[in-house]
Short mmCIF file of the C-alpha atoms (twelve columns), coordinates in Angstrom:
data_MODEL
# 
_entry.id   MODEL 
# 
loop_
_atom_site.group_PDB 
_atom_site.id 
_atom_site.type_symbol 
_atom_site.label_atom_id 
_atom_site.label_alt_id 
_atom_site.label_comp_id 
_atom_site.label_asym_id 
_atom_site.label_seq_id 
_atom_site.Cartn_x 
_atom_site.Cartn_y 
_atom_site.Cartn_z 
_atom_site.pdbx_PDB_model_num 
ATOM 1   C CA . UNK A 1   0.000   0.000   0.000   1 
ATOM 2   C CA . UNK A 2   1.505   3.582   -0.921  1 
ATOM 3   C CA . UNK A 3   2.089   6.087   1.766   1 
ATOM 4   C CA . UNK A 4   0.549   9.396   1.199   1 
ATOM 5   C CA . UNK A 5   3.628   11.086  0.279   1 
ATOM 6   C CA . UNK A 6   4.674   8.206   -2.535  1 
ATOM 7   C CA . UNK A 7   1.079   9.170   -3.870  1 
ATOM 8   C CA . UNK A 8   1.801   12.767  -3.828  1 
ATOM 9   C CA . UNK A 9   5.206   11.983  -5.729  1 
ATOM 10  C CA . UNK A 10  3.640   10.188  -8.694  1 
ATOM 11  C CA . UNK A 11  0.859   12.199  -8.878  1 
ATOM 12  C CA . UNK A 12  3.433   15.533  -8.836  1 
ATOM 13  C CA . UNK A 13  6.113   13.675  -11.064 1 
ATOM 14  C CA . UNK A 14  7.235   16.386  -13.947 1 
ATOM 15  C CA . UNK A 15  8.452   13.767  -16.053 1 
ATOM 16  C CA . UNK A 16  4.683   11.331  -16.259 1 
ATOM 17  C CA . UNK A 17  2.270   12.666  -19.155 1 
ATOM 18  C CA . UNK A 18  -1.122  13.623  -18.064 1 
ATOM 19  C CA . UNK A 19  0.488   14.329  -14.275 1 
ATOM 20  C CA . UNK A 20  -2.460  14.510  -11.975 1 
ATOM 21  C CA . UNK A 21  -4.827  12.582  -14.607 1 
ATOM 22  C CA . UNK A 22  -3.783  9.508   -14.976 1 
ATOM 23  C CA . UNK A 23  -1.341  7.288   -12.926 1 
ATOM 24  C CA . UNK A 24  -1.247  4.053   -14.798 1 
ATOM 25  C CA . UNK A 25  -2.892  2.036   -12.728 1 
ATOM 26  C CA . UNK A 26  -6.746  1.533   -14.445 1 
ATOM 27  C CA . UNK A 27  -6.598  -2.424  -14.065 1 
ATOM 28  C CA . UNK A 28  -7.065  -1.806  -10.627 1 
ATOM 29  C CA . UNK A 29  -11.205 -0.294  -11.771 1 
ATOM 30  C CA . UNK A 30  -11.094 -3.492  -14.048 1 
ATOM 31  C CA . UNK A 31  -9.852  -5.799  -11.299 1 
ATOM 32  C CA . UNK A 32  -12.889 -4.226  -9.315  1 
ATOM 33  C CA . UNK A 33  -15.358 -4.329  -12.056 1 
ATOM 34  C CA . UNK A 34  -14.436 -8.064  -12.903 1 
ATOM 35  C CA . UNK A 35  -15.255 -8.783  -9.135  1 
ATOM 36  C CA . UNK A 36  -18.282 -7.198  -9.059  1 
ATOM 37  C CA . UNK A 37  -19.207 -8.910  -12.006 1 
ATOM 38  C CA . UNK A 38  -18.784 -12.576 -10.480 1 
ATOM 39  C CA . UNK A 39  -19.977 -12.007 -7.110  1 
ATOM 40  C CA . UNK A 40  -23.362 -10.243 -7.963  1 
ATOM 41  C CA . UNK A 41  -23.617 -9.083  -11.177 1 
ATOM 42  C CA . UNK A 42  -23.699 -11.560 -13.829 1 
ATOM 43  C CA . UNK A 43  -27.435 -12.392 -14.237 1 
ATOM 44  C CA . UNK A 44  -28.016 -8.653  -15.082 1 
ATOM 45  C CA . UNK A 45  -24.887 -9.279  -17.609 1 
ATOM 46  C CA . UNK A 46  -26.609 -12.211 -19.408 1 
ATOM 47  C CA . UNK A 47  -29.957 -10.847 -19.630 1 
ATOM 48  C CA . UNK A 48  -29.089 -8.365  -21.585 1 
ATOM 49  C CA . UNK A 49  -28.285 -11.209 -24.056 1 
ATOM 50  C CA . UNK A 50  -30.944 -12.458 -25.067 1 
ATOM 51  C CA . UNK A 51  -32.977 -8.958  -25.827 1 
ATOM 52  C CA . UNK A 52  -31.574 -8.760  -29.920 1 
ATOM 53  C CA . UNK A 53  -31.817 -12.327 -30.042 1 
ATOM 54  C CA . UNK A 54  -36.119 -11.719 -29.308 1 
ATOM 55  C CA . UNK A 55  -36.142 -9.222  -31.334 1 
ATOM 56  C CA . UNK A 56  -34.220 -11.462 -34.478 1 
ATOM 57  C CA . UNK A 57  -37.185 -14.377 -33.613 1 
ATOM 58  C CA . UNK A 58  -39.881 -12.010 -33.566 1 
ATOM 59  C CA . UNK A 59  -39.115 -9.450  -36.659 1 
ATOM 60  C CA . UNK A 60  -36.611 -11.268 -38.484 1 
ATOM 61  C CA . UNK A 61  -38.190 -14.867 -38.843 1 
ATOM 62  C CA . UNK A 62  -41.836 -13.593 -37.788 1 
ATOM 63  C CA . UNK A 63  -42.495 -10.873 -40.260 1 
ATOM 64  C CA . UNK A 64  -39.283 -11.491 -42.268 1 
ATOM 65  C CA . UNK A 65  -41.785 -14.488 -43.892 1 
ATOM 66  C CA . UNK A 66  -44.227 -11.415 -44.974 1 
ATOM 67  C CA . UNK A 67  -41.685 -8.904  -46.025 1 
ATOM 68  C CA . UNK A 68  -39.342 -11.462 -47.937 1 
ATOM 69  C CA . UNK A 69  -36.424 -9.439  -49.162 1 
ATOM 70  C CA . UNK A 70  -35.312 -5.495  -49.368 1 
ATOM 71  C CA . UNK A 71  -32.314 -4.187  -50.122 1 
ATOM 72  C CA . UNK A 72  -28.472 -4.137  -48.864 1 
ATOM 73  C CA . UNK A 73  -25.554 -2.883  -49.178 1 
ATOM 74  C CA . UNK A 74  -24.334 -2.296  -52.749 1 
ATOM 75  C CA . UNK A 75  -27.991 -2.761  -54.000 1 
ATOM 76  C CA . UNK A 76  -28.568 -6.182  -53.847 1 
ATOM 77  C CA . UNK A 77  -31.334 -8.199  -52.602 1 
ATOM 78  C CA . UNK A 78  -31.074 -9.851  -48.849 1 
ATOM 79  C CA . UNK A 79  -33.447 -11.439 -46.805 1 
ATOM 80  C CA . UNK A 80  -35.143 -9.194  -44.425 1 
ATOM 81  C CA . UNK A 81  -33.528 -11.248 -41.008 1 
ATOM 82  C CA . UNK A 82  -30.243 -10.634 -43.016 1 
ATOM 83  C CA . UNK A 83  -31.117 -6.971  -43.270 1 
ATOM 84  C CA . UNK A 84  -32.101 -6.366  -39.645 1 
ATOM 85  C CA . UNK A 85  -29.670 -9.018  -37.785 1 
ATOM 86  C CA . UNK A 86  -26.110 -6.424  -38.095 1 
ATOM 87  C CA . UNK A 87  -28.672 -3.718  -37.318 1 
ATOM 88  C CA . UNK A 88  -29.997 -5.598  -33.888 1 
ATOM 89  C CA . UNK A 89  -26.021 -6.643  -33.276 1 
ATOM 90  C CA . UNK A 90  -24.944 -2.420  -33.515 1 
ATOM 91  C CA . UNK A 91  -27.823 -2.000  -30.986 1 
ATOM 92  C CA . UNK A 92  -27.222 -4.342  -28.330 1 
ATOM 93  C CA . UNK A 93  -23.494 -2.908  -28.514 1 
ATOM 94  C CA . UNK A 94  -25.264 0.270   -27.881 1 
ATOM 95  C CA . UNK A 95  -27.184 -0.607  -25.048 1 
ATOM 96  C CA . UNK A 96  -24.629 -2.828  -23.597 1 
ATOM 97  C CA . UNK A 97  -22.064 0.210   -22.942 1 
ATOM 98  C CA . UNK A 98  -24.801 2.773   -22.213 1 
ATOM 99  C CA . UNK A 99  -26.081 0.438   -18.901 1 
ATOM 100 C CA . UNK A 100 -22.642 0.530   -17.756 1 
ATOM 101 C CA . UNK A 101 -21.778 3.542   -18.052 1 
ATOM 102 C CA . UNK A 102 -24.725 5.545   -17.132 1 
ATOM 103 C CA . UNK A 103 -27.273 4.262   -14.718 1 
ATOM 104 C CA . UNK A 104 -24.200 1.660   -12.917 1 
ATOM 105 C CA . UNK A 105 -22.181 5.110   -12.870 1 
ATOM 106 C CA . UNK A 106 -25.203 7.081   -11.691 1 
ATOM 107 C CA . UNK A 107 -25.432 4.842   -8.895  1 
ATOM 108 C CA . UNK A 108 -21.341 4.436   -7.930  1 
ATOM 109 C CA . UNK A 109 -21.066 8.678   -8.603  1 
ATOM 110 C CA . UNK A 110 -23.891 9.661   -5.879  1 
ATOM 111 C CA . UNK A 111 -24.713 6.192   -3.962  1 
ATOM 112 C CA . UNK A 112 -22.010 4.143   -3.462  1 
ATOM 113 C CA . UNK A 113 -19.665 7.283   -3.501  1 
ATOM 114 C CA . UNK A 114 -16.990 5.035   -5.180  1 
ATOM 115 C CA . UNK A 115 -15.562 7.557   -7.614  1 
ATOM 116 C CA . UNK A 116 -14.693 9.814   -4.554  1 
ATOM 117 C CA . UNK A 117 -13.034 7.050   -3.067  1 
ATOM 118 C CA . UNK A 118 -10.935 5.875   -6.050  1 
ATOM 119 C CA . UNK A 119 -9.465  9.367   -6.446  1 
ATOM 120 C CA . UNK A 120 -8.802  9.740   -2.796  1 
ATOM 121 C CA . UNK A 121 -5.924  6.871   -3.689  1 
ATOM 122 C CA . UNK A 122 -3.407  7.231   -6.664  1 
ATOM 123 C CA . UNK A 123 -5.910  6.838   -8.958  1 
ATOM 124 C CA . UNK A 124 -6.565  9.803   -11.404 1 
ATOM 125 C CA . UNK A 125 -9.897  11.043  -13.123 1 
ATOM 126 C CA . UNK A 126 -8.253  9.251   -16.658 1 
ATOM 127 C CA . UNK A 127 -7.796  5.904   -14.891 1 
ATOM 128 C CA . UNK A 128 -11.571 5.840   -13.710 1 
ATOM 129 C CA . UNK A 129 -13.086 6.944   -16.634 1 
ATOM 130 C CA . UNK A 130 -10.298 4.334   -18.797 1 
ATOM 131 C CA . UNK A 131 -11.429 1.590   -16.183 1 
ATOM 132 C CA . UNK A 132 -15.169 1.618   -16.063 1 
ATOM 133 C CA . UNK A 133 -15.436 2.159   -20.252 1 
ATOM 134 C CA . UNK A 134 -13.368 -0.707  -20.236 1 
ATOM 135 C CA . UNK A 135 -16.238 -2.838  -18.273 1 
ATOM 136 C CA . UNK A 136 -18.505 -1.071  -20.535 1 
ATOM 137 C CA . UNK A 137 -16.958 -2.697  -23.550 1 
ATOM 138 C CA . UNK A 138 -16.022 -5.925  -22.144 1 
ATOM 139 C CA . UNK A 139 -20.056 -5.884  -21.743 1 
ATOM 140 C CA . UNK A 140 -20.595 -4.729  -25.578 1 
ATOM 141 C CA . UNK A 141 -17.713 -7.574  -26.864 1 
ATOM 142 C CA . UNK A 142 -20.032 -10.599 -24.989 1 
ATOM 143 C CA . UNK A 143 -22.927 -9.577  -26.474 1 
ATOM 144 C CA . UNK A 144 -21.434 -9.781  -29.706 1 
ATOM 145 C CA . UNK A 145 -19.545 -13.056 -29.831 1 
ATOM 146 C CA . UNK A 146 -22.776 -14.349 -28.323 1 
ATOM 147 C CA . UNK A 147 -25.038 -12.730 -31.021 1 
ATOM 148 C CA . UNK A 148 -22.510 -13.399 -33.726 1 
ATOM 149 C CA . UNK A 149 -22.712 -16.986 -32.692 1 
ATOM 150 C CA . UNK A 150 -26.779 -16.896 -33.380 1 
ATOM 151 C CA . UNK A 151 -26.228 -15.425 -36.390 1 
ATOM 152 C CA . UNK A 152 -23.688 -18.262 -37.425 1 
ATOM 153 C CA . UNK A 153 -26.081 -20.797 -36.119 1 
ATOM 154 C CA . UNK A 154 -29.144 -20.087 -37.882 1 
ATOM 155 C CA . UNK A 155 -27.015 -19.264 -41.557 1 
ATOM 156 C CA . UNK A 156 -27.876 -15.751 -41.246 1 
ATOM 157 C CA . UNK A 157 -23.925 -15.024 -41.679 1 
ATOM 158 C CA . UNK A 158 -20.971 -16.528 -43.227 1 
ATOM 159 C CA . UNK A 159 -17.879 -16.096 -44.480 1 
ATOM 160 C CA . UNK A 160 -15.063 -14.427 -42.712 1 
ATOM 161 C CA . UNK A 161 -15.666 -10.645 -43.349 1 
ATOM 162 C CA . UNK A 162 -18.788 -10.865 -41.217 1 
ATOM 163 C CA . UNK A 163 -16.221 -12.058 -38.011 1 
ATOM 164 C CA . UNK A 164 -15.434 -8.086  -38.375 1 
ATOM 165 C CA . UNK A 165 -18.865 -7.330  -36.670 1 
ATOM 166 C CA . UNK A 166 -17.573 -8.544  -33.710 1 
ATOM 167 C CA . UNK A 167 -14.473 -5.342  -33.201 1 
ATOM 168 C CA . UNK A 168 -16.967 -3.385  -35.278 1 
ATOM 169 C CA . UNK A 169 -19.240 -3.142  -32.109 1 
ATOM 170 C CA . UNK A 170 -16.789 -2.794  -29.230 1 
ATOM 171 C CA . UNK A 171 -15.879 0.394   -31.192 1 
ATOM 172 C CA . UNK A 172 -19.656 1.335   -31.180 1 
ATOM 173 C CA . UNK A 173 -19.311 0.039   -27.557 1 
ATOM 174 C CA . UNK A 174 -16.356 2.123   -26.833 1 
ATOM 175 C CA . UNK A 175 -18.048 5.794   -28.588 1 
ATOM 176 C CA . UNK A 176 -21.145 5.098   -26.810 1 
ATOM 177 C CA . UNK A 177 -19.604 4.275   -23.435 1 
ATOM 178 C CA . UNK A 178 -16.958 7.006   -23.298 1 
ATOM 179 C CA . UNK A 179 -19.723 9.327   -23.865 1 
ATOM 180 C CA . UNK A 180 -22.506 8.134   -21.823 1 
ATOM 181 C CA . UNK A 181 -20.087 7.997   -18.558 1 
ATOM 182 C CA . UNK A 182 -19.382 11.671  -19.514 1 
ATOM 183 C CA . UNK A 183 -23.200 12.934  -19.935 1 
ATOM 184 C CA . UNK A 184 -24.005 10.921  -16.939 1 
ATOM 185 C CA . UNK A 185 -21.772 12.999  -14.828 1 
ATOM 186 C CA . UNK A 186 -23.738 15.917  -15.450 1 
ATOM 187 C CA . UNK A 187 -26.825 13.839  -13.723 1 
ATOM 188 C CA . UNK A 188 -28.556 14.459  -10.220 1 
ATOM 189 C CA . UNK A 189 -31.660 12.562  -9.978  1 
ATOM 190 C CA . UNK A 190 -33.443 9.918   -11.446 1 
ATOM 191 C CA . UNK A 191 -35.883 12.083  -13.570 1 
ATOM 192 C CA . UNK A 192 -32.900 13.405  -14.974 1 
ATOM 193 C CA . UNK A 193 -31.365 10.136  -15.996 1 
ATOM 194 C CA . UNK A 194 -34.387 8.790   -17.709 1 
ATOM 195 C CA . UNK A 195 -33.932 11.763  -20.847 1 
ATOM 196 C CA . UNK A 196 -31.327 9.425   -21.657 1 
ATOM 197 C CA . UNK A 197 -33.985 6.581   -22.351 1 
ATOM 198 C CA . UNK A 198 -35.930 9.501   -24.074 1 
ATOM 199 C CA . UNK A 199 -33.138 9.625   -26.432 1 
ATOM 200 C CA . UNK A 200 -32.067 6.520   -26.941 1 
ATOM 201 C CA . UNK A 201 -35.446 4.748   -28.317 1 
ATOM 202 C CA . UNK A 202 -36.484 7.267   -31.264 1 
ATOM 203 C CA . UNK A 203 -32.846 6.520   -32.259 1 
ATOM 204 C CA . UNK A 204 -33.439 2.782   -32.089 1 
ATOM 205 C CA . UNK A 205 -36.341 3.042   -34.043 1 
ATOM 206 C CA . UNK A 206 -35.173 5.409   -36.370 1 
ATOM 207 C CA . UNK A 207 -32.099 4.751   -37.405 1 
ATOM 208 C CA . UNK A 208 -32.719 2.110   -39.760 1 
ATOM 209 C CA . UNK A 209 -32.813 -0.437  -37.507 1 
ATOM 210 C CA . UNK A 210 -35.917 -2.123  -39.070 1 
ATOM 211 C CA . UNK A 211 -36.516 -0.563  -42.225 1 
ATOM 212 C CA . UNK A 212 -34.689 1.410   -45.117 1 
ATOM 213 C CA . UNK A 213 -33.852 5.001   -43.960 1 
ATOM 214 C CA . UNK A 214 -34.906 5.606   -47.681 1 
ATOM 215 C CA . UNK A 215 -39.061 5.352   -46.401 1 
ATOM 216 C CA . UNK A 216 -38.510 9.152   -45.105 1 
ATOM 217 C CA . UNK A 217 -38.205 12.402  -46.111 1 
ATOM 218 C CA . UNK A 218 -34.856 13.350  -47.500 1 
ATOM 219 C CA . UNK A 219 -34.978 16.232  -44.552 1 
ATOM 220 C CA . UNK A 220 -34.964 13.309  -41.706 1 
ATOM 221 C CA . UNK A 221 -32.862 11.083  -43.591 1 
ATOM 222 C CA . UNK A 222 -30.233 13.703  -42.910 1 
ATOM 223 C CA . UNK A 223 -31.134 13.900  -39.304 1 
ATOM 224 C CA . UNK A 224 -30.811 10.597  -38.873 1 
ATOM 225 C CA . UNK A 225 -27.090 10.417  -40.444 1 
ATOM 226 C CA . UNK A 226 -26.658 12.679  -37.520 1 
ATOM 227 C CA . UNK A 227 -27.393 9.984   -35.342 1 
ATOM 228 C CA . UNK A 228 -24.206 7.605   -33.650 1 
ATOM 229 C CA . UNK A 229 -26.195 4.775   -34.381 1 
ATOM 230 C CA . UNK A 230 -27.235 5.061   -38.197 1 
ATOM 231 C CA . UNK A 231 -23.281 4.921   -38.787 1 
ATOM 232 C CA . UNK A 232 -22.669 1.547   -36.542 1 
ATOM 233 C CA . UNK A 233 -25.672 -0.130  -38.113 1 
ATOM 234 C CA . UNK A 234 -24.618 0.979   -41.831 1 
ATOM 235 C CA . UNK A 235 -20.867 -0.184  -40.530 1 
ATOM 236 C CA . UNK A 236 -22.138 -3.829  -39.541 1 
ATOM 237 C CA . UNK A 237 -24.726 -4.334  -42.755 1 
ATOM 238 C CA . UNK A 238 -21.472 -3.630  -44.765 1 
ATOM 239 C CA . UNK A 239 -19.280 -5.724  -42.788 1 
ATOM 240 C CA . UNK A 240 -21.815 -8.683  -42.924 1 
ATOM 241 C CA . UNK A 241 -22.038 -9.334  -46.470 1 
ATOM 242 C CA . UNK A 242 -18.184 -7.599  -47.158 1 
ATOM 243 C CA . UNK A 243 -19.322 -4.695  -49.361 1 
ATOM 244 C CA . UNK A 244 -17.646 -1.581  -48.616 1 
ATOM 245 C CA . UNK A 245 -17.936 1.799   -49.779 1 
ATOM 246 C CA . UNK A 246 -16.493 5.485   -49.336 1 
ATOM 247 C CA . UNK A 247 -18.360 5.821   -46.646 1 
ATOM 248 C CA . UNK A 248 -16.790 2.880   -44.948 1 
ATOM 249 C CA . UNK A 249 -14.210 4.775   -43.345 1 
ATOM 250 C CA . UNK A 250 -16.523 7.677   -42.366 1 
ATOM 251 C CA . UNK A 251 -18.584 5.341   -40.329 1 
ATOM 252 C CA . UNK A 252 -15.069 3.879   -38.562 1 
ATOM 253 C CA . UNK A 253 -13.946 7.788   -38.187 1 
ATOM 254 C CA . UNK A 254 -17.488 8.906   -36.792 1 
ATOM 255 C CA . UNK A 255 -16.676 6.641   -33.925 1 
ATOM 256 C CA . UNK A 256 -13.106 7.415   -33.442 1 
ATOM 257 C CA . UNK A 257 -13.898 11.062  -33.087 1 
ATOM 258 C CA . UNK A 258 -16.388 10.309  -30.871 1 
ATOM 259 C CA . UNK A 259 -14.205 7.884   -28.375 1 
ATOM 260 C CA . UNK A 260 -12.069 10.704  -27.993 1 
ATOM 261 C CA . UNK A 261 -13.988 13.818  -27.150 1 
ATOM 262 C CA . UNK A 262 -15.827 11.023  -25.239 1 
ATOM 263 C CA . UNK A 263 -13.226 10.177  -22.963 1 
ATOM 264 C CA . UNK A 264 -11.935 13.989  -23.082 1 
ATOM 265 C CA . UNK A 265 -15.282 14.963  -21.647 1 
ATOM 266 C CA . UNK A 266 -15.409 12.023  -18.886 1 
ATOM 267 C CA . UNK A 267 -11.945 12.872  -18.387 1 
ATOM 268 C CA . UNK A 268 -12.968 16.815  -17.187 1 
ATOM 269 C CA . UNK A 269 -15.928 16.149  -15.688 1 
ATOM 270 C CA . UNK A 270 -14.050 13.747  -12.975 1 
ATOM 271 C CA . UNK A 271 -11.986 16.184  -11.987 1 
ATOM 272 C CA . UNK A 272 -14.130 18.535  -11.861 1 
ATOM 273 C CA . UNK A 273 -15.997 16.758  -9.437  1 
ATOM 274 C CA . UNK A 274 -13.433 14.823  -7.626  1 
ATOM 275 C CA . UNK A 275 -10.138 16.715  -7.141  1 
ATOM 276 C CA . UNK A 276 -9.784  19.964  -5.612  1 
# 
């Protein structure tokens, strides 16, 4: 265990990047978050499982057999459970990382008061917010080798470009988690945390998830390109079937640039709150 004054020396040191910030040590909010994990939260961590894989039975085989096929990526024709399947993966990504990191943070920032106690130790704002985004994903990455297995099973998939769904959506994971800890930081009460949910369905719903982002106006279908999700589902449909286009790496970059200012703006709002 450090003494106070070895914690003041690395957290002073002139020569460590990010002095203050970060101190190296975010496998200790893993090592935490793993524990957690086995000793009380793990049927919360499978649920979540099976909600995409509903959702494939019921739209995908249930009215797939009405709709019969619409189009993919690079125009061609696909069956409608191949259309929606990458869609449902992106989404359960989504809501994998946004759990973690905003109603579990909610509850550790003004509950358990565990954020106030991490940074009390040699732990800085950086190796919080690296440490509980990286729970976030580990979260997003199960859901997707589990789903990707479905998909596998029932033929849905094949080949080896689809296998790329599976980093595809810890990077959705990661943009949506290094966010979502950040806005959640900015949280109080409960009322306030359930604009989140307010949010997050109409995006579900409309961001192709289901059906062709073609069916409206070309004045939504821009808002909707807006939208964080639109880009991972467009990323997975193209990834499933191994068509890609220019806006390949726009999709990728969307998500990059969000990671960052994600993690930049969980990053501030820690200290912020935490260090004086």
């Amino acid at each position: 265990m450090s003494t106070s004054v070895e914690i003041l020396e690395r957290l002073q040191n002139p020569n460590r990047p990010l002095r203050g910030l970060y101190s190296g040590n975010a496998r200790s909010v893993i090592e935490r978050g793993f524990k957690v994990i086995l000793a009380q939260n793990w049927m919360i961590l499978v649920s979540g499982f099976f909600e995409p894989v509903f959702y494939l039975l019921a739209m995908g085989f249930g009215l797939g057999g009405l709709i019969g096929t619409v189009t993919g990526p690079g125009g061609q024709e696909i069956e409608y459970v191949a259309y929606i399947a990458p869609a449902l993966l992106a989404t359960s990504a989504m809501n994998g990382a946004i759990y973690d990191s905003t109603w579990n943070v909610f509850f550790k920032m003004h509950f358990a008061k565990l954020y106030q106690g991490m940074m009390s130790t040699s732990l800085g704002p950086l190796d919080v917010a690296i440490g509980e985004i990286f729970m976030a994903l580990f979260r997003g990455f199960l859901y997707a080798l589990g789903f990707m297995a479905v998909l596998y099973g029932f033929g849905i998939v094949e080949g080896l470009w689809a296998l790329l769904m599976i980093p595809a959506a810890v990077l959705v994971a990661f943009g949506f988690a290094s966010f979502g800890m950040g806005v959640t930081s900015f949280m109080k009460t409960f009322q306030q945390m359930d604009v989140i949910n307010f949010f997050m369905l109409p995006m579900f719903l409309l961001s192709s998830t289901l059906y062709p982002i073609t069916v409206y106006p070309e004045p939504i279908q821009w808002f909707v390109k807006v939208m964080p999700l639109w880009h991972g589902i467009e990323l997975m449909r193209q990834l499933s079937v191994g068509i890609f286009t220019a806006m390949t790496p726009v999709h990728i970059g969307y998500f990059l640039v969000m990671t960052v200012l994600g993690l930049w703006l969980t990053t501030g709002r820690l200290a912020k709150l935490f260090l004086r």
